[in-house]
Each structure stands twice: as C-alpha cells, then as structure tokens.
MIDOSE-1310 file (N, C-alpha, C; in nm, 2 decimals, decimal comma, always signed):
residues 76
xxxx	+18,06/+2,63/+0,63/+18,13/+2,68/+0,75/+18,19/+2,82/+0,73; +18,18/+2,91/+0,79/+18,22/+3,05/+0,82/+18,36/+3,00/+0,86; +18,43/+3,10/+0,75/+18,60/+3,15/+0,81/+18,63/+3,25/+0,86; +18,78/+3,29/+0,88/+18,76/+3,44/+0,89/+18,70/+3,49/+1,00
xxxx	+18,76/+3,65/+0,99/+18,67/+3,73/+1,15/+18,83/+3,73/+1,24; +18,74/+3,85/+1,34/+18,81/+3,84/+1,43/+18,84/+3,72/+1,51; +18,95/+3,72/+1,62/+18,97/+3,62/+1,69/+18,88/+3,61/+1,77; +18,77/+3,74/+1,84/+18,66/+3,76/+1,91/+18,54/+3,72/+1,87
xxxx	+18,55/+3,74/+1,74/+18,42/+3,71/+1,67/+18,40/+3,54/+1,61; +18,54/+3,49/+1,64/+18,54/+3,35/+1,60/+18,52/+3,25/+1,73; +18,58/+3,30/+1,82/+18,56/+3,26/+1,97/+18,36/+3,25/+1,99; +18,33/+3,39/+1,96/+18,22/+3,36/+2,00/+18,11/+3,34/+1,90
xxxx	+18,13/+3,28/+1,76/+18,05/+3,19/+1,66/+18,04/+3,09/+1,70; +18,19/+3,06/+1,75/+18,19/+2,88/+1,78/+18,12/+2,84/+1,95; +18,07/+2,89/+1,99/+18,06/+2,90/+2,14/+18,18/+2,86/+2,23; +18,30/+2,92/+2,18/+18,41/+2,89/+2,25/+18,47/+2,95/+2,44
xxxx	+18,38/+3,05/+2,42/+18,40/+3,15/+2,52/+18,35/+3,02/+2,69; +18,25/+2,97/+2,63/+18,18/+2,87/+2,75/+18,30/+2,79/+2,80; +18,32/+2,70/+2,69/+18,39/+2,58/+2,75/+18,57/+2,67/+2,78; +18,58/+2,72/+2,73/+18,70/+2,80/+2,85/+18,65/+2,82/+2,94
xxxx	+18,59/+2,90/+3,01/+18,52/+2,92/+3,12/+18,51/+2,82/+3,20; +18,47/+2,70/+3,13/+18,46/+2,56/+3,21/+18,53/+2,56/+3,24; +18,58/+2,51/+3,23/+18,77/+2,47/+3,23/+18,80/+2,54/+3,32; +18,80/+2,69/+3,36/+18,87/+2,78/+3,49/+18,77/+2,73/+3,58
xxxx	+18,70/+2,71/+3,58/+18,58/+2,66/+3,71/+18,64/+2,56/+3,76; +18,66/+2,43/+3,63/+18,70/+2,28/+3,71/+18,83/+2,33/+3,76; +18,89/+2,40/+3,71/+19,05/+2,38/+3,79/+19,02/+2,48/+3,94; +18,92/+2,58/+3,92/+18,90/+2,64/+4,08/+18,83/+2,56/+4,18
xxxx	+18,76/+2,45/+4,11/+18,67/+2,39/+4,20/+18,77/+2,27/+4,23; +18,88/+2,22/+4,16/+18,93/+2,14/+4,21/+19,07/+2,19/+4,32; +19,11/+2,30/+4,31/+19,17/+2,35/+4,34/+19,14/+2,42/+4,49; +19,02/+2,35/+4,52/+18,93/+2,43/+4,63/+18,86/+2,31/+4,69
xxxx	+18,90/+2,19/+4,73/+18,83/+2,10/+4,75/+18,74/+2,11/+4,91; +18,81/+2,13/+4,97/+18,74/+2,17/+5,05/+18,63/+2,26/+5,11; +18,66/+2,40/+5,03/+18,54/+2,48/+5,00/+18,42/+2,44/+4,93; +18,46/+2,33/+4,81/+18,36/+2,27/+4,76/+18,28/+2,19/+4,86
xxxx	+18,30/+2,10/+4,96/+18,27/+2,01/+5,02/+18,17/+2,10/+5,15; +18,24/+2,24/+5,16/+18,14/+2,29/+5,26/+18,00/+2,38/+5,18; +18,05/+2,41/+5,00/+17,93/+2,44/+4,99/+17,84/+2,32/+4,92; +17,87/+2,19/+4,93/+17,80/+2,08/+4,93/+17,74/+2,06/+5,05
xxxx	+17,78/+2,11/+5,16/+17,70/+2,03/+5,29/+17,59/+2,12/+5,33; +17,59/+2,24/+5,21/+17,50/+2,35/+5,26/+17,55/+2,47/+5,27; +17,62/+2,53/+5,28/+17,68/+2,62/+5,33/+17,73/+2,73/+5,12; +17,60/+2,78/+5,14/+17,59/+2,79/+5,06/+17,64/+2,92/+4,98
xxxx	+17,67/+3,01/+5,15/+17,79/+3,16/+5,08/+17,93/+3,13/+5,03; +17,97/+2,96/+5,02/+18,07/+3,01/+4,97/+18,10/+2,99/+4,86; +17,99/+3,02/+4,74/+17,99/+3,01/+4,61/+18,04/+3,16/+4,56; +18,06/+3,27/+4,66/+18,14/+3,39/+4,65/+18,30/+3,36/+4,60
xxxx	+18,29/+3,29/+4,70/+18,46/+3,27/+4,74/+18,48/+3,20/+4,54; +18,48/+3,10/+4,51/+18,46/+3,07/+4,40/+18,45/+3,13/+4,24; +18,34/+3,23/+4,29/+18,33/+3,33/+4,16/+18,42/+3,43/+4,16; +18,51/+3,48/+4,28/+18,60/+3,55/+4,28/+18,71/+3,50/+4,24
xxxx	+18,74/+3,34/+4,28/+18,84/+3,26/+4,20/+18,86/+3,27/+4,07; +18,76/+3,25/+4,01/+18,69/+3,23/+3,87/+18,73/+3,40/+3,79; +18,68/+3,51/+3,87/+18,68/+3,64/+3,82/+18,85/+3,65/+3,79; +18,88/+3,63/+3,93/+19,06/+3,65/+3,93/+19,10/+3,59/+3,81
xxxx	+19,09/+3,47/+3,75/+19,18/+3,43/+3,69/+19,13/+3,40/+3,53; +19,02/+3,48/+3,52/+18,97/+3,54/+3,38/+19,03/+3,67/+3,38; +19,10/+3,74/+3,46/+19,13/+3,91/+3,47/+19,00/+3,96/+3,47; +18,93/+3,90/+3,54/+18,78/+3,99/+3,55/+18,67/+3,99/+3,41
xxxx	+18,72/+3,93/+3,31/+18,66/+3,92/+3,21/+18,56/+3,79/+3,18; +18,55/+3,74/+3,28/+18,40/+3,68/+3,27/+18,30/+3,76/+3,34; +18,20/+3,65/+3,27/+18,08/+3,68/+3,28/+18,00/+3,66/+3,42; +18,01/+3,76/+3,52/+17,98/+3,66/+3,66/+17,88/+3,57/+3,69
xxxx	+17,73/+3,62/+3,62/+17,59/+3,53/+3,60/+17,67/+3,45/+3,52; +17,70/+3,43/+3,44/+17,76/+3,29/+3,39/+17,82/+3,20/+3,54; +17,92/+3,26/+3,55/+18,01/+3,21/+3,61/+17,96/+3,11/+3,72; +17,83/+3,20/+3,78/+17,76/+3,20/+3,93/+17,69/+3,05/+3,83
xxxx	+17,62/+3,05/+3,70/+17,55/+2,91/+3,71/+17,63/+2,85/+3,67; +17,74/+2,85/+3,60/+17,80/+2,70/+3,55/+17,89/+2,62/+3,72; +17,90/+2,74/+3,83/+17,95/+2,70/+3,95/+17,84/+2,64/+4,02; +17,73/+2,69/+4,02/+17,63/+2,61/+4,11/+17,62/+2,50/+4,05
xxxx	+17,57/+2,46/+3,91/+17,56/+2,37/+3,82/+17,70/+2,25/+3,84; +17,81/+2,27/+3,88/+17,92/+2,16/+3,85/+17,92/+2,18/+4,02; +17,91/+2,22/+4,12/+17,88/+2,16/+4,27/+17,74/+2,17/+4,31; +17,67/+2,13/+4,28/+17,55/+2,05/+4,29/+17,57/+1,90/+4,29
C-alpha cells in the first residue's frame, strides 16, 4: 500500500474524489424532491437545475460530465 503524497494525490489514488461527489448529489437530490419527481416523470431539463446544485456546492470544482452521469444514473 502507497503512503504519503499530497492530500490531492492521495484523494485521487484512492478514488476518493467519486464518492464525495456522491454524497453532494444524494444530499441535492434529496434536498430537491420534487425536482427529482419532475425529472422522473420526463421532464428531463431539469437535470440543469441539479448540476448547478451540485456545481454550487463543490465551489465549482467538480467535474460537470461526472456530475451530469452520476445525476442521471441515481434519478433514473
């Protein structure tokens, strides 16, 4: 097992970067129930609304293609 390293470089050996990310998703998606429920019924622009949630509260430091599939992926 690899020690040591940046805090950057240890985050992203361990694939740590993801499952944080998750984590701001579930709490936007839960946090948005009803936006979820309309882009369940189809309505399917308002997975914007979401990735901006997501952007905001990474300070813009996600990854938006990430963001956009791990959001389509957990409301499907």
């Amino acid at each position: 097992m690899q020690q040591g390293g940046s805090p950057k470089a240890i985050v992203a050996r361990r694939g740590l970067r993801q499952v944080a990310l998750e984590r701001v998703v579930d709490q936007i998606i839960a946090g948005h129930p009803g936006e979820a429920s309309r882009f369940r019924a189809g309505n399917s622009k308002r997975i914007g609304l979401f990735v901006g949630q997501v952007m905001k509260a990474s300070g813009g430091k996600a990854n938006p293609d990430l963001v956009t599939t791990l959001l389509a992926r957990k409301l499907a």
